[in-house]
N, C-alpha and C positions, 0 to 999 in steps of 0.2 A: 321876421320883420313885419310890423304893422304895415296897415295899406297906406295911411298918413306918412310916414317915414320914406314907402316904396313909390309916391308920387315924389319925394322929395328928392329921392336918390335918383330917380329916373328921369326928372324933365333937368338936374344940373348933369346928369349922361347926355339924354339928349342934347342938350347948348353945347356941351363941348366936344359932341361926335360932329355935328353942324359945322362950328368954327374949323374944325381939322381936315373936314369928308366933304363937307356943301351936305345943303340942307333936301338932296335927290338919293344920296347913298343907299346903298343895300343893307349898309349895318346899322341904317335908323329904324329898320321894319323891327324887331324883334325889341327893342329900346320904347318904340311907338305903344307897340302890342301889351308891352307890359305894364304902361301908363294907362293905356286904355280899361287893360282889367281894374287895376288900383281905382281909377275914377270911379268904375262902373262898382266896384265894391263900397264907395262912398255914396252914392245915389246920383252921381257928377255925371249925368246921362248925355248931356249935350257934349262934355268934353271928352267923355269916353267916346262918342260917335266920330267926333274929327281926330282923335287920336286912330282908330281904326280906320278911318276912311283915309288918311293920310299914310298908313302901312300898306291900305290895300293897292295904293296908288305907286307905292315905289315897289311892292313885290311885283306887279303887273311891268312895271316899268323894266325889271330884271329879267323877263322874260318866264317868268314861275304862273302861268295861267293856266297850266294843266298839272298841277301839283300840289303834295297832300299839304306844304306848307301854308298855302292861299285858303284852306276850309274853316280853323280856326278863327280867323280873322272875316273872312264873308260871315262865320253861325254868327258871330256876333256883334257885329252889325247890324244881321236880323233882331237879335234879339235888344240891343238900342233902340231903333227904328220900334218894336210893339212897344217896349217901354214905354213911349215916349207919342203911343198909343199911333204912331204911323202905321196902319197894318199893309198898305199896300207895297209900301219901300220894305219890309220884316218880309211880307210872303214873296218877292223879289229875290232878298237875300237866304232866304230859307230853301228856295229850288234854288237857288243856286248851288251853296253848301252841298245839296240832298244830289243834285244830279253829279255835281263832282265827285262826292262821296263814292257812289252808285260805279260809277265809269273808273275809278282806281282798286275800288275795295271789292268791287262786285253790290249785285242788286238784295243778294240774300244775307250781306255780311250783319254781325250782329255792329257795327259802325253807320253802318248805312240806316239800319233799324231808329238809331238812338237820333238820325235829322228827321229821319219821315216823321217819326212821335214827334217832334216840335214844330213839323211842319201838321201835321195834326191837329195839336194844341190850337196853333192861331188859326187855324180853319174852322175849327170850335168854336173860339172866342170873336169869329165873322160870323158866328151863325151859320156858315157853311157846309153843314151837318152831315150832307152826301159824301161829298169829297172829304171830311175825317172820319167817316165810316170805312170808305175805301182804302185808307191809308190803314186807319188801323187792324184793318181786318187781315192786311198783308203781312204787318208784323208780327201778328196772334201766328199765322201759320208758320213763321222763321222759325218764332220761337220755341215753338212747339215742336219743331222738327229739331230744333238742336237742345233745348232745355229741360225738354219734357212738357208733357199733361201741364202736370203737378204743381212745375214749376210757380213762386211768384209773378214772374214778368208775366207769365201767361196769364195767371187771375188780376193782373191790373188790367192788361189789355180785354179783357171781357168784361172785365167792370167799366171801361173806358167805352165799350160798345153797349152798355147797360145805360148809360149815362147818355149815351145820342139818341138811344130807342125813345128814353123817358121823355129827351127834348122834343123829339120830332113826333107823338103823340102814339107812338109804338107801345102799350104801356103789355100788353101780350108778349110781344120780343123779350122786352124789358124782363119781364118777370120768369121767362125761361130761361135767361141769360141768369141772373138770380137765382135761379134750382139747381144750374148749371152748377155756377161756380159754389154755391153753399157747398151739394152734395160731391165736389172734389175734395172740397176741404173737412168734409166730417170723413170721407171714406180715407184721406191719404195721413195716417197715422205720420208720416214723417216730414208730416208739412212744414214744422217748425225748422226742421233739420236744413231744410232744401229753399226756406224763403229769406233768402240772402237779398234779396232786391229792396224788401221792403218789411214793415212792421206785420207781423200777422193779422194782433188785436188790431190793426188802423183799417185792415182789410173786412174782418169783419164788422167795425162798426161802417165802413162805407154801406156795407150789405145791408144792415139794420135802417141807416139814414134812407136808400135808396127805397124799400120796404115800404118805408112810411112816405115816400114819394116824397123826402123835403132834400130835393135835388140843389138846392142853395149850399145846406151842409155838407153833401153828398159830395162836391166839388170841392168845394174849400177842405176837407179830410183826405180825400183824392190827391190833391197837388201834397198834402203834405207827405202822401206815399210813395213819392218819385224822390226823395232826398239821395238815394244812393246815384240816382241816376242824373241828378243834378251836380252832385257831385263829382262826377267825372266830367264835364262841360267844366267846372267854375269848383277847382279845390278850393275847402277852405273858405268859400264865400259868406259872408253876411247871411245869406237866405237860407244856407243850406243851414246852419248855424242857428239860426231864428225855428228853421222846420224841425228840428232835432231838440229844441226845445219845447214847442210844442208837443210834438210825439211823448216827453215827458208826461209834460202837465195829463197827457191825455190817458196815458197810462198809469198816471200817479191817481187819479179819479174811480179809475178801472182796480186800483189796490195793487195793484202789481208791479210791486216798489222795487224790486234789483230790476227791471227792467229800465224805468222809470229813472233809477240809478245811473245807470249807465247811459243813458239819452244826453241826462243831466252833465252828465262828468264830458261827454263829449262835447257837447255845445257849449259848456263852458271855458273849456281847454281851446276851442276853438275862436270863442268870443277874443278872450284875450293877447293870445300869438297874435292874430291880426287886427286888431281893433283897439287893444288897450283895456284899461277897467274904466275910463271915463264915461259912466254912463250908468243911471240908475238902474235903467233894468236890466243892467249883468249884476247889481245887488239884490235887486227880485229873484233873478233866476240863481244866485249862490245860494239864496236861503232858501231856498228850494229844494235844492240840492243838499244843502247840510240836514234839512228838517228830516228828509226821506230816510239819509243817514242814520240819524237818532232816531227813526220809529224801528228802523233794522238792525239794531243795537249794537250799530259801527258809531262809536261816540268819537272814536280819536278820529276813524277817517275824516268827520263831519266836523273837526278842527279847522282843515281846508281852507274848507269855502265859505265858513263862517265869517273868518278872518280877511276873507277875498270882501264876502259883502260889507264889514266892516270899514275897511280902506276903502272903496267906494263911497260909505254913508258920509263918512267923514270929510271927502272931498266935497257934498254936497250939502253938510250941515245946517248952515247959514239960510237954505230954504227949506231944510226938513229936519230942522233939528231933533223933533220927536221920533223919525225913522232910522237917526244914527244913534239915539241913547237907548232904541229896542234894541236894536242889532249886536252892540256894545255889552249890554246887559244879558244879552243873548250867549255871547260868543265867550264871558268872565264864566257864567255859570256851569257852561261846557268845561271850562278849562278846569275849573273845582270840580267836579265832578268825576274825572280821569283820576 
């Protein structure tokens, strides 16, 4: 179901759990929660926050203030509130989450890991450099203790402490942190095998951006190497969606097109379960996807998404007439072709 359709199904739940239960019930929290995502998946940032703040108000209300049910709903929260660039109500809700987290799951759980890292992030994004040095340095040793060396999670978090050292004028740290993680990843033959968390190629070009010290890229490549881990916070989201698109383009530049392939085929499949095709740039990103197809001489696969950017173009013709009669002409030649 689209997020458009899941706001729709859920605020005529909502009215009519209300009219049945009153509007303090315990079966509006989960009805609330799922409105809230929906908004937040549409960019609906104010309405997501009183959808959630209004859950968190009747699960508290229920007596659930020490329970795993209330962490969902406090992450995000936090994560409204930085949206929406409040970072002191975010780092609020982000110890909040992280200590509850901590106190049900334990201090070493790989659960407890995944709030500290966003409580991390917006300590970063305060410039608060110390305090997500310390945070991430705790989850570098989790992980390592459960994941391995080798692991991915482990070379984000050292690149994530490569990246405080460069802010904070460490450029010595920085650069051994850098040797560090290179010479794991030339020495561990089975890197590929075992970095399930994140893109490899995305890890090493962080490496190459940080090198050249253009720490602006270095970041923005960075966020896009947590998609698996955003992914479990927010299935199926917009972002994750958008990042896995990216990670394409990024590898489609790189030549390393079944990769690239597959980013593609993801983010698009993703795009439209919950979003729909009304939007040019899921007709960007099909032909993107069909083009990689045809340099990989999958012509029929790249049938697809041709035909995806097609029905797109053409819903949008009338302003871009000239970019539904490539796409059209595009998609006729393929089919002759076969």
């Amino acid at each position: 179901m689209k997020f458009q359709e899941i706001v729709v199904a859920e605020e005529s739940s909502l009215r009519e759990k209300e009219e049945r239960a009153g509007a303090q019930d315990y079966e509006l929290a989960p009805t609330l929660e799922k409105l809230g995502y929906a908004y937040h998946a549409l960019n609906r940032f104010h309405d997501a926050q009183e959808a959630y703040e209004r859950a968190l108000r009747i699960r508290l209300a229920a007596g659930q203030g020490d329970t795993a049910e209330l962490i969902p709903c406090i992450h995000a929260l936090g994560l409204m509130h930085r949206l929406q660039g409040n970072y002191p109500a975010a780092e609020m809700h982000y110890k909040h989450a992280l200590e509850l987290t901590e106190r049900l799951s334990g201090e070493s759980a790989m659960e407890t890991c995944i709030r500290r890292n966003y409580l991390c992030g917006l300590f970063y994004a305060m410039k608060r450099f110390d305090e997500a040095q310390e945070l991430i340095k705790r989850s570098t040793e989790i992980y390592e203790q459960k994941l391995g060396s080798a692991h991915s999670t482990v070379t984000l978090c050292l690149l994530a402490q490569a990246l405080i050292a460069f802010r904070t004028g460490q450029k010595s740290k920085g650069e051994k942190l850098i040797h560090h993680v290179t010479a794991s990843m030339q020495e561990n033959v089975d890197f590929k095998e075992v970095s399930e968390e994140a893109n490899d190629e995305i890890l090493k070009f962080v490496l190459l951006q940080l090198r050249q010290e253009k720490l602006e890229d270095a970041e923005a490549l960075f966020r896009f190497a947590l998609v698996k881990e955003a992914n479990i916070l927010w299935p199926n989201h917009p972002l994750v969606a958008k990042n896995l698109r990216r990670l394409g383009d990024l590898n489609r530049s790189m030549n390393h097109l079944e990769r690239a392939a597959e980013l593609y085929r993801q983010s698009l499949e993703m795009y439209i379960s919950t979003m729909g095709i009304a939007d040019p740039d899921i007709a960007t990103l099909a032909e993107s996807f069909s083009q990689v197809l045809i340099q990989l001489n999958k012509r029929k696969e790249a049938v697809w998404p041709m035909r995806v950017a097609v029905d797109v173009r053409e819903m949008f013709q009338e302003i871009e007439p000239e970019q539904y009669e490539k796409a059209k002409s595009t998609l006729d030649k393929l089919n002759s072709s076969l």
